[in-house]
C-alpha angles and dihedrals in degrees: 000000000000091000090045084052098042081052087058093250097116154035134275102035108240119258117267089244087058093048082046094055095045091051089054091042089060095041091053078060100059099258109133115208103226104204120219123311122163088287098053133261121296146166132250143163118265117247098258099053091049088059091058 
């Protein structure tokens, strides 16, 4: 349910500590979070976990 919410798809909005821990979560597992840059932010996987 905190990951539905943190998607928008739910009240109440997750705490900032959740949001956080699921951020940390993904990056431990190589996505890397591209800020905005003319074409909107997005998400990839870093180099090292595509050449798995």
């Amino acid at each position: 349910m905190t990951v539905k919410r943190a998607e928008g798809s739910g009240k109440p909005y997750p705490s900032a500590d959740a949001v956080t821990a699921i951020c940390h979560a993904l990056e431990s597992e190589g996505v890397e979070f591209i800020p905005e840059n003319g074409g909107g932010a997005g998400v990839r996987l870093t180099k090292a976990n595509n050449e798995k």
